[in-house]
BALO-935446 format. One record per residue (C-alpha): residue number from 1; x, y, z. Coordinates in nm, 2 decimals. Example, Ala and Ser with C-alpha at 12.3 -4.5 7.8 and 13.67 -1.06 7.14 Angstrom:
<pts>
pos=1 | u=1.23 | v=-0.45 | w=0.78
pos=2 | u=1.37 | v=-0.11 | w=0.71
</pts>
This chain:
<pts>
pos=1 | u=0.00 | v=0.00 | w=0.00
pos=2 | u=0.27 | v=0.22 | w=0.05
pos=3 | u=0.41 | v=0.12 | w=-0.28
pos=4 | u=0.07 | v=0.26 | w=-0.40
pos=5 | u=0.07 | v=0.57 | w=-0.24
pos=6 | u=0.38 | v=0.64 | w=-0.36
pos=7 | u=0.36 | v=0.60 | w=-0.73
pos=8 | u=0.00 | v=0.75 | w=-0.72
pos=9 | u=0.05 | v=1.02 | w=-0.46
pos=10 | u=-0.22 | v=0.87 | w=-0.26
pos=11 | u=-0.30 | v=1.02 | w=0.08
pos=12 | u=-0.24 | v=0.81 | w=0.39
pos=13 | u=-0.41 | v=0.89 | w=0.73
pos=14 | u=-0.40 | v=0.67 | w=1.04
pos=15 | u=-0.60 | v=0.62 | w=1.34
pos=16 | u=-0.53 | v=0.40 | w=1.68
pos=17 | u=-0.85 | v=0.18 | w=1.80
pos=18 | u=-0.86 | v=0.19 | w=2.18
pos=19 | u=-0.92 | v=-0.12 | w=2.36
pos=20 | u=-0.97 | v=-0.30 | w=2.03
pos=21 | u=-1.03 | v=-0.69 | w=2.19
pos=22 | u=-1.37 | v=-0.52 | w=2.41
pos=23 | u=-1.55 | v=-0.48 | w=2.19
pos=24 | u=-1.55 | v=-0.87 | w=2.01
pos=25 | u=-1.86 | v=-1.01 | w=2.13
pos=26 | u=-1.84 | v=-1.42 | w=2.22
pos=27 | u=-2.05 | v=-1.67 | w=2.05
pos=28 | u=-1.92 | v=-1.94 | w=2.30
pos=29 | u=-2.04 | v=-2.00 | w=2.68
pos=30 | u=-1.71 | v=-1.85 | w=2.88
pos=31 | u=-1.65 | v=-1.80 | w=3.21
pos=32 | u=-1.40 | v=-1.61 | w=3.45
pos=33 | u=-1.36 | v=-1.59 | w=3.83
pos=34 | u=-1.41 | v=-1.25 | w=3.96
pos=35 | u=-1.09 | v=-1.07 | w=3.98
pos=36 | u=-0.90 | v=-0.93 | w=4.26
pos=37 | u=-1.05 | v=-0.66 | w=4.43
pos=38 | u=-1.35 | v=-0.65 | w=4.27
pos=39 | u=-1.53 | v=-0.97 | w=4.42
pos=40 | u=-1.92 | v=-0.91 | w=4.48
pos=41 | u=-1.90 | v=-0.97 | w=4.87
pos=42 | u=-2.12 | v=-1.26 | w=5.01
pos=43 | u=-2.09 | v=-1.42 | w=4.65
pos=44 | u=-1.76 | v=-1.45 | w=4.64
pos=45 | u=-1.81 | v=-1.86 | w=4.49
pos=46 | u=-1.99 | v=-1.74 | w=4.23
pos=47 | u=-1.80 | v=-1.68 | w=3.84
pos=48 | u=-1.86 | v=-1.44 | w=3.57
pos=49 | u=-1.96 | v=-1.50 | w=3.22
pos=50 | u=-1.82 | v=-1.33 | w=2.93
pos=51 | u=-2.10 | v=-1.20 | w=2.70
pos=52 | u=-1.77 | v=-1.00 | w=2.52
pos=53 | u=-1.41 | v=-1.06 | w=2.49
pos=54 | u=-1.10 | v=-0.92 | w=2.71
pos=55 | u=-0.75 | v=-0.89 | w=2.66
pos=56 | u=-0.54 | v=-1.26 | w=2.63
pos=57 | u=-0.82 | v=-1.46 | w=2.55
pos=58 | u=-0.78 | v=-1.67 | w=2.26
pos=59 | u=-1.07 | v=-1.61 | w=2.06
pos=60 | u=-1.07 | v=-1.22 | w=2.14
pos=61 | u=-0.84 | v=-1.14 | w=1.78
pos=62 | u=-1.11 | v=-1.30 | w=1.58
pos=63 | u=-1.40 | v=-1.16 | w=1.78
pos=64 | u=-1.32 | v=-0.83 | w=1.73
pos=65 | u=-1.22 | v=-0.87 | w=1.36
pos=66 | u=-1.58 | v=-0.98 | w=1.33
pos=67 | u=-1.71 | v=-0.67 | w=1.48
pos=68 | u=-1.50 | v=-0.47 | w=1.27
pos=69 | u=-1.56 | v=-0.66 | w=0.92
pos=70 | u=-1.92 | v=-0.56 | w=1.01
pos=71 | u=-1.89 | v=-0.24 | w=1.11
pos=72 | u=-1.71 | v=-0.17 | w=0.79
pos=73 | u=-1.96 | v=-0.37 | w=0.59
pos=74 | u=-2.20 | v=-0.13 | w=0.68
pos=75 | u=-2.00 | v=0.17 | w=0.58
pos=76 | u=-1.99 | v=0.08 | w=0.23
pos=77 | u=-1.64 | v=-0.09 | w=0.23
pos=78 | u=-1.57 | v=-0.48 | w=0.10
pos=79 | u=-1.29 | v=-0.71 | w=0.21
pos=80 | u=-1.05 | v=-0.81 | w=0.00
pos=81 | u=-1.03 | v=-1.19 | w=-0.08
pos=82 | u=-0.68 | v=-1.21 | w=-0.12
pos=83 | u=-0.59 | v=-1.00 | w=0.22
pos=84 | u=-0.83 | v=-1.00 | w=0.51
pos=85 | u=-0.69 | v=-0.66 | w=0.63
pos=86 | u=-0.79 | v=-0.47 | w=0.33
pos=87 | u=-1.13 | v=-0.31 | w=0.26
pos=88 | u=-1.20 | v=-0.14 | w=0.01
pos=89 | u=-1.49 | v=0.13 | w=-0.08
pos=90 | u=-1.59 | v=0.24 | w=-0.42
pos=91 | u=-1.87 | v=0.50 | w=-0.55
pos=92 | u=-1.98 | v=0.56 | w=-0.83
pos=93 | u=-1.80 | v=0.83 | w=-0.99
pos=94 | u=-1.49 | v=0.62 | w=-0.94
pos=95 | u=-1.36 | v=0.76 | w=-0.62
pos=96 | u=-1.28 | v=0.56 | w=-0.34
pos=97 | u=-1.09 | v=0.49 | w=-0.01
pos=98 | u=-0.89 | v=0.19 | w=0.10
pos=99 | u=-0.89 | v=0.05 | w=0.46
pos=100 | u=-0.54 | v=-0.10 | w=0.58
pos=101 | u=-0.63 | v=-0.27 | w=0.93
pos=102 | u=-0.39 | v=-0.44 | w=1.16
pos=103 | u=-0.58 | v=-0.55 | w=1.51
pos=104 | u=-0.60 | v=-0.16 | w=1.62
pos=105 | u=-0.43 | v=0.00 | w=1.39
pos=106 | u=-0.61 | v=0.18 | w=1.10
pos=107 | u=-0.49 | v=0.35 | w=0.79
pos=108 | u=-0.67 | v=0.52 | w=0.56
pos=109 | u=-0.58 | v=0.56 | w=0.19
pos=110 | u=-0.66 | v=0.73 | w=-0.16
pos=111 | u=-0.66 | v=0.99 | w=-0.44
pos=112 | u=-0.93 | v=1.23 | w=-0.25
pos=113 | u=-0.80 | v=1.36 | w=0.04
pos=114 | u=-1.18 | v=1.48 | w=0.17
pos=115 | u=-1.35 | v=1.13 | w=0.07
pos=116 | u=-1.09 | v=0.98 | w=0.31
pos=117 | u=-1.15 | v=1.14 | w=0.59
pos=118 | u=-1.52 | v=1.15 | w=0.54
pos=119 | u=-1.46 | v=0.76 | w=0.58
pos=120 | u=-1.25 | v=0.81 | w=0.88
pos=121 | u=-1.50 | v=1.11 | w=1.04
pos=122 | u=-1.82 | v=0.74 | w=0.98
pos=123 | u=-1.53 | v=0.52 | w=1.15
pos=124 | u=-1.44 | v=0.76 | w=1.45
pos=125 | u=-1.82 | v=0.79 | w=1.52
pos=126 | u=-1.91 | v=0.36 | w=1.53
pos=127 | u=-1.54 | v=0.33 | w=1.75
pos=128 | u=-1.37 | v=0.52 | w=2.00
pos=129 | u=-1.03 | v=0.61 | w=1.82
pos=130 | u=-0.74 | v=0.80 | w=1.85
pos=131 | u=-0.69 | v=1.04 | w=1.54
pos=132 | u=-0.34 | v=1.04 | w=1.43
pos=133 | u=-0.32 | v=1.22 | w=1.19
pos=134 | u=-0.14 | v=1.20 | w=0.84
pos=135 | u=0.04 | v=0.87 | w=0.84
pos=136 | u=0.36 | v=0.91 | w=1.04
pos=137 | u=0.42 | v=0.53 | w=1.22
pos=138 | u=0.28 | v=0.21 | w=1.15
pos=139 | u=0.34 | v=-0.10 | w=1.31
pos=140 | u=0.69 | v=0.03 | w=1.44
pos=141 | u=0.78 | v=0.16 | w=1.12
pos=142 | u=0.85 | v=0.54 | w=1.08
pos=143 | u=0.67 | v=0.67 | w=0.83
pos=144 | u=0.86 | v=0.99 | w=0.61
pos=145 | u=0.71 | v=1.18 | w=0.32
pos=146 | u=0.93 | v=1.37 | w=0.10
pos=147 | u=0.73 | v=1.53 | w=-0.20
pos=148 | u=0.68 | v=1.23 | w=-0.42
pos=149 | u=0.84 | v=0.94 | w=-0.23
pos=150 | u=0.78 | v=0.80 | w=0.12
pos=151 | u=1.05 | v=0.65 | w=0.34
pos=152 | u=1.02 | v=0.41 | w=0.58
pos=153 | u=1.26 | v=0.25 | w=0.84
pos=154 | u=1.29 | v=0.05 | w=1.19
pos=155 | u=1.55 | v=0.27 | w=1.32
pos=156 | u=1.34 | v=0.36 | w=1.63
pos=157 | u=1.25 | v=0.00 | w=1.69
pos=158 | u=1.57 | v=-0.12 | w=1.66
pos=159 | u=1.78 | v=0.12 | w=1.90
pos=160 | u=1.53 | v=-0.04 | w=2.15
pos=161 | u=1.60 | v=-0.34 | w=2.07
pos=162 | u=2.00 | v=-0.30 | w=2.09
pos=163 | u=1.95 | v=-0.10 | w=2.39
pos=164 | u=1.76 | v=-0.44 | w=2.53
pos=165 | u=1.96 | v=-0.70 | w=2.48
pos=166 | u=2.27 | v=-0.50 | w=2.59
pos=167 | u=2.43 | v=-0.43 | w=2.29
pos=168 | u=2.44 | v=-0.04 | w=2.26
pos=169 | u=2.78 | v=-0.01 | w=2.24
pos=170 | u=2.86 | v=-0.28 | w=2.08
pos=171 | u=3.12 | v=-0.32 | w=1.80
pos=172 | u=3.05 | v=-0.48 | w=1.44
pos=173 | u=3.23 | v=-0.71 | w=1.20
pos=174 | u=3.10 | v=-0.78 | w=0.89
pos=175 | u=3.24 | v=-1.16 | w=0.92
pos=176 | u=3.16 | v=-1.24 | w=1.26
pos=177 | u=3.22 | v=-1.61 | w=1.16
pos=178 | u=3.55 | v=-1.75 | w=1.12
pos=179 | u=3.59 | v=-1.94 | w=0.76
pos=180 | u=3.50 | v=-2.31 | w=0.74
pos=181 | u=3.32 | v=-2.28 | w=1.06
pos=182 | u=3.13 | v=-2.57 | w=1.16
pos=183 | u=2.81 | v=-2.55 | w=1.42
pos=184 | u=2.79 | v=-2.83 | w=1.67
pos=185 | u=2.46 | v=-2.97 | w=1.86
pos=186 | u=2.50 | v=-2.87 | w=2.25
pos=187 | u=2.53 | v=-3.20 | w=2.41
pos=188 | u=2.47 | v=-3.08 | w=2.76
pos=189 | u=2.19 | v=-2.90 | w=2.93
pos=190 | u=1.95 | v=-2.71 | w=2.78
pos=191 | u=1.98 | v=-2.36 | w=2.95
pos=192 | u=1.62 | v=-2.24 | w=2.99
pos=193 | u=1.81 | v=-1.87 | w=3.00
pos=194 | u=1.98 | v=-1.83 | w=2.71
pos=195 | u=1.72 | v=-2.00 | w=2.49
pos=196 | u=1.45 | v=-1.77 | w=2.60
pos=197 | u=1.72 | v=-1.50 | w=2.53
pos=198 | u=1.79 | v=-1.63 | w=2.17
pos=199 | u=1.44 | v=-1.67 | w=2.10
pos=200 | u=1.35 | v=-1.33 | w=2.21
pos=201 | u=1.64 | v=-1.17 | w=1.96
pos=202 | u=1.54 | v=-1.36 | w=1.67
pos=203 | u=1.20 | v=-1.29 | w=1.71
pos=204 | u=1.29 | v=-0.94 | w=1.76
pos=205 | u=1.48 | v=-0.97 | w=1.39
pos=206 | u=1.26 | v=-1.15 | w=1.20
pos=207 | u=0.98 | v=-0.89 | w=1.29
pos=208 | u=1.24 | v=-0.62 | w=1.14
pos=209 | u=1.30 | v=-0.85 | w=0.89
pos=210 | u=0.94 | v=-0.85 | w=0.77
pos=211 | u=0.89 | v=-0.49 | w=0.82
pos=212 | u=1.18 | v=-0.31 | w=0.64
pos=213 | u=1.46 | v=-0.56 | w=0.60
pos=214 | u=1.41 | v=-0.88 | w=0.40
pos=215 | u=1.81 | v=-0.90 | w=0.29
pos=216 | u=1.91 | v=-0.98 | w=0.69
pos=217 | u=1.71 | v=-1.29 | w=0.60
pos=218 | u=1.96 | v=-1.42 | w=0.34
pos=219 | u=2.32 | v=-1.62 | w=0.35
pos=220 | u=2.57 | v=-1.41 | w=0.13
pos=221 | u=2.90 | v=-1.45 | w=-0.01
pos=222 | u=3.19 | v=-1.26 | w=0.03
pos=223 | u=3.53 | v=-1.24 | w=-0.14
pos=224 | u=3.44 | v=-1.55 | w=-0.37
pos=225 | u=3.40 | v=-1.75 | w=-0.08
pos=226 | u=3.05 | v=-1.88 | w=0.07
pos=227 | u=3.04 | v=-1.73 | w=0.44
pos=228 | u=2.73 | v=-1.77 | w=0.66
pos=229 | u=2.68 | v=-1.40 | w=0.83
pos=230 | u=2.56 | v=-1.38 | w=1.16
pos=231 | u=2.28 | v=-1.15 | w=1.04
pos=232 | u=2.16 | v=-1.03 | w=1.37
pos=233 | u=2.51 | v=-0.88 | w=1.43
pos=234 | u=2.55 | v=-0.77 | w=1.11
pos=235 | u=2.19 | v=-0.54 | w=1.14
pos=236 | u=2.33 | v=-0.42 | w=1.40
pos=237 | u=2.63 | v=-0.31 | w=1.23
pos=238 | u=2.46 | v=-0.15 | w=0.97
pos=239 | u=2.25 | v=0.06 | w=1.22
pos=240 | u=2.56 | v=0.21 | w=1.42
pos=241 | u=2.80 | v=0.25 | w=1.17
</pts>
């Protein structure tokens, strides 16, 4: 979409959902005890049913995308068959409006800057939103529009995620790996530790890697030799040098 925006000088607005998951409504029988602090005193046995979905259940993502598929529905806009974020509203004098939804975040694109935030005006009124303007994040990406083209980057994301894992002032090397290195299987003990550690860096990377950075995803070679980079120190090379 921002591919589109870009060759067709589209307009991109975006808009945060607040509490999103409240407002999926269940078609199963659930039930909760009542939490701390807010137990009904001389009932204190008794549990609560769910007649709509909270935060960390596991059917509250699909809830809500019902409520919202609806909700649109009845604004005019049709999902897309091939992607079930993307609605899409035509008129007839050809102008129209694209929808680009991701759980509670909302973006709003097309030629017609007024028809799109008409749209967005009919959405703001059906949910409780948070207006953010012209499109300036999404999804941890930042956002830049210079006349014609529109940049985006991780930069922001990724200082945080150096800064996590303790690697701020780390230094780079573009061939961390020696040549003809061979990985071998840990025959000892699984430290619970460092596999929640590598697990939580990886995943930290491949989100970057879907977001901005596909090539960290990729074995190169260098110098006419095949050499397997260690990609998550090599991203972070690029970002400080």
């Amino acid at each position: 979409m921002f591919a589109l925006a870009t060759l067709n000088n589209w307009h991109i607005s975006g808009l945060d959902i607040k509490t999103a998951f409240l407002y999926g409504k269940l078609d199963e029988e659930v039930y909760m005890e009542q939490p701390e602090g807010f137990k009904i005193k001389g009932q204190e046995c008794k549990v609560l049913r769910l007649r709509r979905a909270i935060y960390g259940l596991k059917q509250a993502a699909l809830a809500w995308w019902h409520e919202l598929a609806n909700s649109l529905k009845e604004m005019g806009f049709k999902c897309l068959y091939s992607d079930a974020g993307i609605f899409i509203c035509r008129h007839s004098d050809g102008t129209f409006a694209i929808i680009v939804t991701y759980v509670d975040d909302v973006l709003f694109v097309g030629p017609n800057k007024s028809f799109i935030f008409s749209k967005k005006q009919l959405f703001m009124t059906k949910w409780e939103c948070h207006d953010l303007g012209d499109c300036k994040e999404f999804l941890r990406m930042c956002v830049t529009r210079k006349g014609q083209s529109i940049y985006i980057d991780q930069c922001s994301y990724l200082e945080k995620v150096v800064e996590r894992f303790g690697m701020t002032n780390a230094k780079y090397a573009r061939t961390p790996l020696p040549t003809g290195y061979t990985p071998t299987p840990n025959e000892g003990e699984v430290n619970p530790y460092m596999r929640t550690l590598f697990q939580q860096i990886i995943g930290s990377l491949l989100y970057i890697m879907l977001g901005t950075r596909s090539d960290i995803a990729f074995v190169r070679a260098l110098s006419g030799r095949e050499r397997v980079i260690c990609w998550n120190q090599r991203f972070v090379g690029n970002h400080t040098s």
